[in-house]
C-alpha positions in Angstrom: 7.9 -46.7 -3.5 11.0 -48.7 -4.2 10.8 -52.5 -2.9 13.6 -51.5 -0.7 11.4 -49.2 1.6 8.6 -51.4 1.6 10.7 -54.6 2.7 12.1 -51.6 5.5 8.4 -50.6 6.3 7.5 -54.5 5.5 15.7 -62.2 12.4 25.5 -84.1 21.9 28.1 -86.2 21.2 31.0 -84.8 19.6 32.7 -87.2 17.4 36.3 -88.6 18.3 37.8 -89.0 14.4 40.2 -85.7 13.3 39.3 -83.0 11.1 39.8 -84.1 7.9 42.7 -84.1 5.5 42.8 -81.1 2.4 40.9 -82.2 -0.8 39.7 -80.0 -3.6 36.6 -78.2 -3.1 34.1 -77.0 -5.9 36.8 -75.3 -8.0 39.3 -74.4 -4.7 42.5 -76.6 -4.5 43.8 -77.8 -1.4 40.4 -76.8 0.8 39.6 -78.8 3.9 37.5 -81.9 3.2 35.2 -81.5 6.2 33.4 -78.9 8.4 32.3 -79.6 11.8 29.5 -77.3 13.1 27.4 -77.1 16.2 24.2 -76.3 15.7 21.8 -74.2 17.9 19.8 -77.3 18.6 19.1 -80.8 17.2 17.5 -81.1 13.8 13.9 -82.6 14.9 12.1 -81.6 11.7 13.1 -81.9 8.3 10.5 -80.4 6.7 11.5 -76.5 6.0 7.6 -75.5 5.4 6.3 -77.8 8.6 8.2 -75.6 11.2 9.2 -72.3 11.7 12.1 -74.0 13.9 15.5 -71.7 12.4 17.2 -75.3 12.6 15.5 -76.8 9.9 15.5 -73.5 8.3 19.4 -73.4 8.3 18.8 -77.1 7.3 16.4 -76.6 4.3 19.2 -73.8 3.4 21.8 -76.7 2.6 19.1 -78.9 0.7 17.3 -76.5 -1.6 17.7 -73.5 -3.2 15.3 -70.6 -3.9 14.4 -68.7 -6.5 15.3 -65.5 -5.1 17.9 -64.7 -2.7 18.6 -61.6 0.0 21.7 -59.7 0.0 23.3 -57.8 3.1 20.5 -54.9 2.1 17.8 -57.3 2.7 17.1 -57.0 -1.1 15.6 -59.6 -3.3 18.1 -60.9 -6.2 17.4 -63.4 -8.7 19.0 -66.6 -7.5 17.6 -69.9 -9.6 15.7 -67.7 -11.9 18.1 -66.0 -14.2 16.0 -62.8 -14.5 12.0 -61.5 -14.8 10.2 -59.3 -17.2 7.3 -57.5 -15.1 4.3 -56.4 -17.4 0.6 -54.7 -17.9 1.1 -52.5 -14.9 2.7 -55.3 -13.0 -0.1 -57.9 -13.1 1.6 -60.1 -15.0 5.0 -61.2 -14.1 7.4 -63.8 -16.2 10.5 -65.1 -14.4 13.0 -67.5 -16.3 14.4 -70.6 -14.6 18.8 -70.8 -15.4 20.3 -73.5 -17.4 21.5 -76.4 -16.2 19.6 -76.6 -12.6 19.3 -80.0 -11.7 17.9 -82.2 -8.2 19.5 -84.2 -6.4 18.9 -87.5 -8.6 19.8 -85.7 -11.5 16.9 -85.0 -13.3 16.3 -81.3 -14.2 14.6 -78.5 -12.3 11.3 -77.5 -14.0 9.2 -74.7 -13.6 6.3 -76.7 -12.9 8.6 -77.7 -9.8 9.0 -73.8 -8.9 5.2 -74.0 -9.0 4.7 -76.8 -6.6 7.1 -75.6 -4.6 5.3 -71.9 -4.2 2.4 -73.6 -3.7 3.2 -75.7 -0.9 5.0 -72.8 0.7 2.3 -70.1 0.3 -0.1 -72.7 2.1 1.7 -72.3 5.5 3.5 -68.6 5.0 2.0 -65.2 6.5 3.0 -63.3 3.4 2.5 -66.6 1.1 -0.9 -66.6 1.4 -1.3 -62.6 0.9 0.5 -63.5 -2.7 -1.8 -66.0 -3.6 -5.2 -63.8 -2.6 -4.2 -61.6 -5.0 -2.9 -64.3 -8.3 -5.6 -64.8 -10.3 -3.2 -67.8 -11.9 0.3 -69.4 -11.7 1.2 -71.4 -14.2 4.3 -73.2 -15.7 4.1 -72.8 -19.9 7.0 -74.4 -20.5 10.1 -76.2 -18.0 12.0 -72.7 -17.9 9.2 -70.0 -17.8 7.2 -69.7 -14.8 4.5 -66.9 -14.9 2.1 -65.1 -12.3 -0.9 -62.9 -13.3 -2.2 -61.2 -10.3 -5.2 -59.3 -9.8 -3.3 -56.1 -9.2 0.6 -55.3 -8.9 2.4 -57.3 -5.9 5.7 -55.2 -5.3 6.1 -57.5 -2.5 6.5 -60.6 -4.8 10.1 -61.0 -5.1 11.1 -60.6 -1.7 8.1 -62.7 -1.0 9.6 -65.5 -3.3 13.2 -65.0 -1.3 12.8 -63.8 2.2 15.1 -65.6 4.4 12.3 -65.4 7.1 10.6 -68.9 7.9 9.2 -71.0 6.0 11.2 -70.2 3.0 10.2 -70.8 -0.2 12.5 -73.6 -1.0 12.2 -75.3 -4.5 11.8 -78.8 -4.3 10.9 -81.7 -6.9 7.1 -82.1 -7.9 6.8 -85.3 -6.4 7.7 -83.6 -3.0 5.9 -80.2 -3.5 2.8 -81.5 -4.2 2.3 -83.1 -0.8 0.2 -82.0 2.2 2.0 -78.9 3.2 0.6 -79.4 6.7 2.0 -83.0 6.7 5.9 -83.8 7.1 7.7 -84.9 3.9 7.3 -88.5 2.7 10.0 -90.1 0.6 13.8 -88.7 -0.2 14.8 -85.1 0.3 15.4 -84.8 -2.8 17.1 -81.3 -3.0 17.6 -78.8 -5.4 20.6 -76.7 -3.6 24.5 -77.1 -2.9 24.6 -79.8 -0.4 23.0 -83.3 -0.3 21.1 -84.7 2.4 22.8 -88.2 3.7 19.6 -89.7 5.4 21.6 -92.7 6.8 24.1 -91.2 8.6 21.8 -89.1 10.6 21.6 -90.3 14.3 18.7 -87.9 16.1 20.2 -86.0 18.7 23.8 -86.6 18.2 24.5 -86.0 14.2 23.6 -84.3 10.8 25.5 -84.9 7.5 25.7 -83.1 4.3 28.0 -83.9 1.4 28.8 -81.6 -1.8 26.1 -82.0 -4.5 28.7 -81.7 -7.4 26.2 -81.1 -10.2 25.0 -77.6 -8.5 25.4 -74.7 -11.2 26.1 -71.6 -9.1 25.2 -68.1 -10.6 28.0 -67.1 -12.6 27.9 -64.0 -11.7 27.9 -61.8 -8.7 29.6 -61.7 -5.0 27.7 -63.9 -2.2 25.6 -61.7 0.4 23.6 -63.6 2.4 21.4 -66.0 0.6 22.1 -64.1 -2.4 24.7 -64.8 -4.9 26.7 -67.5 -6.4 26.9 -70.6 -4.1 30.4 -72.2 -4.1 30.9 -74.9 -1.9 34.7 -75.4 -0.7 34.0 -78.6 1.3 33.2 -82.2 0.7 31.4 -83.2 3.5 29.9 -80.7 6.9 28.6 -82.2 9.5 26.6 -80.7 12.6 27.5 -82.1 15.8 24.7 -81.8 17.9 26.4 -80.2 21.9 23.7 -79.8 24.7 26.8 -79.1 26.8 27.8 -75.5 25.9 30.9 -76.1 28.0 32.0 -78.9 26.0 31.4 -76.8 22.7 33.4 -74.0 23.9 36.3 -77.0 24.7 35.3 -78.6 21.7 36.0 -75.4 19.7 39.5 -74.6 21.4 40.9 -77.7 20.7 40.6 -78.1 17.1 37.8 -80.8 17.3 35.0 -78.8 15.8 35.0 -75.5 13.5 32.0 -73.7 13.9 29.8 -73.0 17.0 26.6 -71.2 15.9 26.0 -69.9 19.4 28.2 -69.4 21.7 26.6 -68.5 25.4 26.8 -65.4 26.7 29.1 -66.6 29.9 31.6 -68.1 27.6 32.2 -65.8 25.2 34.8 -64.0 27.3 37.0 -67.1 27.0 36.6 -67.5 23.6 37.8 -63.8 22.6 40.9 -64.4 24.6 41.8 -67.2 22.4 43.5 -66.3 19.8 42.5 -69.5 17.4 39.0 -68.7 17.6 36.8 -65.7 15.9 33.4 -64.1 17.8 31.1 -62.0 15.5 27.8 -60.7 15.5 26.3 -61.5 12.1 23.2 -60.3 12.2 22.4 -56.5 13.0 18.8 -57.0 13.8 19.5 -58.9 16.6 17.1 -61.8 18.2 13.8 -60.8 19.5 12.8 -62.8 22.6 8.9 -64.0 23.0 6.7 -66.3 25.0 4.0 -67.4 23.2 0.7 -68.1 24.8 -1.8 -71.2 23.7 -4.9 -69.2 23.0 -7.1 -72.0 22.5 -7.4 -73.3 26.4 -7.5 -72.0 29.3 -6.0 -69.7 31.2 -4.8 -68.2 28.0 -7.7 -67.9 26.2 -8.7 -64.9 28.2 -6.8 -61.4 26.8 -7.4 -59.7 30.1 -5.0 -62.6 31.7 -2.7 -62.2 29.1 -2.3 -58.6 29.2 -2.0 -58.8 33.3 1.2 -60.2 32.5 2.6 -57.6 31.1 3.2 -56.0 34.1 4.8 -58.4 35.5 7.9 -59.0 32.4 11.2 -57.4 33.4 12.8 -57.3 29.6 16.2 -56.7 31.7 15.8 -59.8 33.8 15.3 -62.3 30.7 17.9 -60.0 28.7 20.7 -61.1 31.9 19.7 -64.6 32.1 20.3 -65.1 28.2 23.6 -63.3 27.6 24.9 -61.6 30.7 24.8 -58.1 31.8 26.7 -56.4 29.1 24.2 -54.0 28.0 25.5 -53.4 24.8 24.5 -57.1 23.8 20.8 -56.2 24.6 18.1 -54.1 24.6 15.3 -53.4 26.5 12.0 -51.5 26.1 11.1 -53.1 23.3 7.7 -53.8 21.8 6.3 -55.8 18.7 8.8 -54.4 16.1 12.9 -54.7 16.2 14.2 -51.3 17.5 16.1 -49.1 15.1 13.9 -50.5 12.5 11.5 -48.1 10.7 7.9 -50.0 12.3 9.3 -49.8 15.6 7.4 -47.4 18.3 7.1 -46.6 21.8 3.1 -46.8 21.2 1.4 -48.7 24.0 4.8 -49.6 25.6 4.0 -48.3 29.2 2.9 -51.3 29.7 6.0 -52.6 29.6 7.9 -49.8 31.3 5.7 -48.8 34.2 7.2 -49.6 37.3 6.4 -53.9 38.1 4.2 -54.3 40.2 3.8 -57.8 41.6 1.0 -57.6 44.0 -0.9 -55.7 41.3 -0.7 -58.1 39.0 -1.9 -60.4 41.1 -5.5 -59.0 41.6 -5.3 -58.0 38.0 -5.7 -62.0 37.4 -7.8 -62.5 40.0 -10.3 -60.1 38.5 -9.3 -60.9 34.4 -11.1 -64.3 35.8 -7.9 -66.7 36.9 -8.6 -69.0 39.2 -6.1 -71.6 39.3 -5.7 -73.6 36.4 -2.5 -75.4 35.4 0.0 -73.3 33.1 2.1 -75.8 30.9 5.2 -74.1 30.4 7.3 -76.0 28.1 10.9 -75.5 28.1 14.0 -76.8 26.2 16.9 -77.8 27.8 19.3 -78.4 25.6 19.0 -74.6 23.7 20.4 -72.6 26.4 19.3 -69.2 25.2 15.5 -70.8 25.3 15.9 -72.8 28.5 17.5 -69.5 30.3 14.2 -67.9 29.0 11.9 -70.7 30.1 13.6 -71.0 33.5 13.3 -66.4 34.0 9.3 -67.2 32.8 8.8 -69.7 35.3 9.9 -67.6 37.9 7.8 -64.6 36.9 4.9 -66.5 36.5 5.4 -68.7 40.2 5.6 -65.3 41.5 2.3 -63.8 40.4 0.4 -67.3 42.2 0.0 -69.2 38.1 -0.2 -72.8 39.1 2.8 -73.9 37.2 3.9 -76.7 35.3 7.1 -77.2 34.0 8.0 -79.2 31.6 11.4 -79.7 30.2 12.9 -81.7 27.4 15.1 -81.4 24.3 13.9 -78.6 21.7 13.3 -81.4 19.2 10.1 -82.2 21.6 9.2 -78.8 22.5 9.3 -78.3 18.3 7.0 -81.4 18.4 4.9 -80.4 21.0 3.8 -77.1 20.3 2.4 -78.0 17.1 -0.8 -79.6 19.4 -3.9 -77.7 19.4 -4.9 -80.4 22.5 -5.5 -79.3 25.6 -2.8 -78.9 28.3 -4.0 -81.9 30.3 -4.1 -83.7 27.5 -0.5 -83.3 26.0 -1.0 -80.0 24.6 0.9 -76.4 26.9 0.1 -73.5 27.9 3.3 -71.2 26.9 7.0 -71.6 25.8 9.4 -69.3 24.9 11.8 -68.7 21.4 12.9 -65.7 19.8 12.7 -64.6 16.1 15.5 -62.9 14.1 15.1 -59.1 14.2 14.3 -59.3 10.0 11.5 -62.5 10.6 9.4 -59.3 12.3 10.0 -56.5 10.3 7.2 -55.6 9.2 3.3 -56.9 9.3 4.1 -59.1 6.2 6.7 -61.2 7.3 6.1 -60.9 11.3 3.9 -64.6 11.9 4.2 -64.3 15.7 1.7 -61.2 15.6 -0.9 -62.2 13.1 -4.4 -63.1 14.9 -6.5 -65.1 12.4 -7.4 -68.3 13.9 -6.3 -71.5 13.2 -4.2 -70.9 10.4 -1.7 -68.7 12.0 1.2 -69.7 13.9 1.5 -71.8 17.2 -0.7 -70.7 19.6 -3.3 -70.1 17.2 -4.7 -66.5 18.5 -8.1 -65.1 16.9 -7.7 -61.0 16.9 -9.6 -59.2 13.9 -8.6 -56.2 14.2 -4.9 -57.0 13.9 -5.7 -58.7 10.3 -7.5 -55.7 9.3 -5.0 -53.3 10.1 -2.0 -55.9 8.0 -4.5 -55.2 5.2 -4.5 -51.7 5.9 -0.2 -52.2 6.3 -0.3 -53.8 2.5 -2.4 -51.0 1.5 -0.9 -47.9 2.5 0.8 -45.7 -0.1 4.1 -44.8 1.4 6.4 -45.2 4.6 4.9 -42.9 7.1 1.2 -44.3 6.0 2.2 -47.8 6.8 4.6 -46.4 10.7 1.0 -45.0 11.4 -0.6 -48.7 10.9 1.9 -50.1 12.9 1.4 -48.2 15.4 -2.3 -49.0 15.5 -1.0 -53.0 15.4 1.4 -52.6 18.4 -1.4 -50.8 20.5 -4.1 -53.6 19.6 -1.2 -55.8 20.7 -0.6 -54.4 23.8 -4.4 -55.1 24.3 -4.9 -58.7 22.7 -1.0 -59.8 23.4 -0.5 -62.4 21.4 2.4 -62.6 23.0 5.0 -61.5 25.6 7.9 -59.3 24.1 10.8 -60.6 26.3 13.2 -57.9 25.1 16.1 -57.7 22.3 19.9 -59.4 22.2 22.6 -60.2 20.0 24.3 -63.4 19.3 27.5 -63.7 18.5 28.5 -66.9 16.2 32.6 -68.4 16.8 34.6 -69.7 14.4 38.3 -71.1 14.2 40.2 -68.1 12.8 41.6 -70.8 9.6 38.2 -70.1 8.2 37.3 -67.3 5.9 34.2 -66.7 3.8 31.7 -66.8 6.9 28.9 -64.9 5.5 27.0 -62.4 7.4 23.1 -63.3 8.1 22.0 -67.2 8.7 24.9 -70.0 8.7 25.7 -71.1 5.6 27.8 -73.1 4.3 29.0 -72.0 0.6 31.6 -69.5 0.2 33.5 -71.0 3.6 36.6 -72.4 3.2 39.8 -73.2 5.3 43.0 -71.5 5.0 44.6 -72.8 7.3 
């Protein structure tokens, strides 16, 4: 099978100064010095392999570059490395690092820094740690050559090495990778990608800055897809503008005063397509998959007959409406652990999402799954409207069926922060909050972090379900497409026993951009290849 078809088997204060005056760009004359953005949320967490947060993601994206990259066909392409030789049946594999890659303080990337780098990364990623179970060694010979001998072929490797999905594996300096990777990053972010960093003009909730790391070599050759490709940077200096206020971001965008709104909400898009100045599109064809994630370490949610009563009680329509209206073709419901129109997805098990609700039903379903009362620490973020309009449609469903509920609502920065306790609820830790994944984060068992069930070292929330893990095995093993649909349909009817979580349904953001920009690539946000034209 082609690596294709497994990887388809396998999503605050705006500041007052002026946009600034033309300046040449890496290797474009007359481009605009600065790009103003507004991010989907604040940048809490700088650490790319700490959090799962699509943020720091988009963040990590501007720092430090990979070794591979995805194209528009979710296809691995060599990005850093400049190609790989693939040997004795595919156990051994040899990738070489390009010329003339450099950090951030100018000394040169080495392949003992690529090696760190996986390292760290593979420590805290779902299909990370699959890669290293099966490398018997990885090892740097010399500064350019980086090697892997596995105990059997990995065709998962490459896209393994440059998934877009979270963490990446972003290649960072030695004296960074080498750190605990469940610790935040000490020191400089000393990056390895197109932008820089500028630490001391960040101001938490209100401002990120980034400035053109001249010294980047991008690939020579090739057109940029996604994270793929060569990286040319046509501005000096992009800062994110951090906007709680989604009406003054849709002003903010109007006017001139910023370029780039990540994502726009649902109510104002209509105004913002009848502005001629400004450009909506949907970048990503695998939509956003909305979830609320239960703590499965405390009480009440540490029971899977509470968690599965309810499931009768989410209306996927209800949160689709709160989050981006009631146009139906910007959502989907009906949708279970895998991205519809994907080749994993299923309608096994998903009656119990279907069936007609049933309020008063699920309400002696908890009384007998063994609820009797205790608190439900919902928390929410209020400044990431497409998160707090889920949190607010959760609340109500879960008030409704008699859960004792606390809610608890702050920035996303804290929620980010908070959800990373394993204490109890009482004691600073929560019971449930909701986020959403991109559609190509849960493609397939390898990738999809939200569903794995083994223990402590799987994602926020922390579930324990055994049979899930032995059917991902069963996933990686299977010989060809329809061997690995039949796993996943075993994984989404476990799932619809165990829940690890509630499937909130499917939508599609659009991002908005001033129509003087061109270059916007399809996929994440990111910043090379943009540039103003007028």
């Amino acid at each position: 099978m082609q690596r294709r078809q497994l990887l388809a088997g396998a999503g605050a204060a705006i500041g007052a100064s002026a946009i600034g005056t033309p300046a040449m760009g890496q290797g474009t004359a007359g481009a605009a010095r600065v790009l103003k953005f507004i991010p989907q949320a604040d940048l809490a967490v700088l650490d790319p392999i700490l959090t799962t947060a699509y943020v720091t993601r988009h963040h990590g994206y501007m720092v430090w570059d990979t070794l591979y990259g995805f194209d528009a066909d979710y296809k691995a392409q060599p990005q850093m490395v400049e190609g790989h030789t693939v040997e004795d049946e595919g156990r051994r594999v040899t990738m070489r690092l390009r010329e003339g890659l450099r950090f951030h303080n100018g000394e040169p990337v080495r392949a003992r820094d690529a090696v760190a780098s996986i390292r760290r990364w593979a420590a805290r990623d779902a299909l990370g740690q699959v890669l290293m179970t099966v490398t018997d060694e990885l090892a740097a010979p010399d500064d350019r050559t980086i090697v892997f001998r596995l105990k059997r072929a990995f065709p998962l490797l490459f896209e393994a090495l440059g998934k877009p999905s979270t963490p990446v594996c972003f290649i960072m300096p030695e004296s960074l990778a080498s750190q605990d990777p469940n610790q935040p990053l000490r020191g400089d972010l000393i990056g390895s990608g197109p932008f820089r960093f500028v630490a001391n003009e960040r101001v938490p909730g209100a401002r990120v800055v980034y400035t053109r790391f001249a010294e980047y070599v991008p690939r020579a050759e090739g057109t940029p897809s996604w994270t793929a490709g060569p990286k040319r940077t046509h501005f000096d200096r992009v800062e994110w503008h951090i906007t709680p206020d989604p009406a003054t971001a849709s002003a903010a965008l109007q006017n001139g005063e910023m370029d780039w709104w990540e994502q726009p909400t649902g109510d104002l898009q209509p105004v913002l397509r009848r502005n001629r100045n400004v450009v909506l599109e949907i970048p990503d064809p695998t939509g956003l998959m909305a979830i609320a994630r239960f703590n499965h370490l405390h009480p009440p949610f540490d029971k899977p007959a509470i968690r599965r009563a309810l499931l009768g009680a989410v209306n996927q329509a209800d949160f689709m409406t709160a989050v981006i209206g009631t146009d139906r073709s910007l959502w989907r419901e009906e949708v279970g652990f895998f991205p519809p129109g994907t080749p994993l997805a299923s309608d096994a098990g998903l009656q119990a999402l279907t069936s007609p609700r049933d309020v008063e039903k699920v309400r002696r379903d908890l009384a007998a799954a063994g609820y009797n009362g205790e608190r439900v620490v919902l928390i929410a973020a209020s400044d990431f409207p497409s998160l707090n309009a889920l949190a607010q449609v959760s609340n109500d469903m879960l008030r409704r069926v008699g859960m004792n509920v606390d809610y608890v609502s702050t920035d996303w920065g804290t929620v980010v922060q908070r959800r990373a306790s394993r204490e109890a609820p009482e004691r600073g830790g929560w019971s449930m909050f909701c986020t959403f994944w991109a559609g190509v984060d849960m493609f397939n068992p390898g990738v999809h972090q939200s569903l794995r069930g083994h223990g402590n070292a799987a994602w926020f929330g922390w579930p324990t379900i055994p049979r899930i893990e032995e059917l991902r095995q069963a996933w990686f093993d299977a010989p060809d497409l329809a061997a690995q649909q039949a796993v996943a349909k075993q994984i989404q009817e476990v799932a619809f026993q165990e829940v690890p979580y509630l499937p909130l349904g499917q939508y599609f953001q659009a991002t908005a951009y001033r129509r003087g920009l061109t270059g916007v690539l399809k996929g994440l946000p990111l910043f090379w290849n943009v540039q103003r034209t007028g």
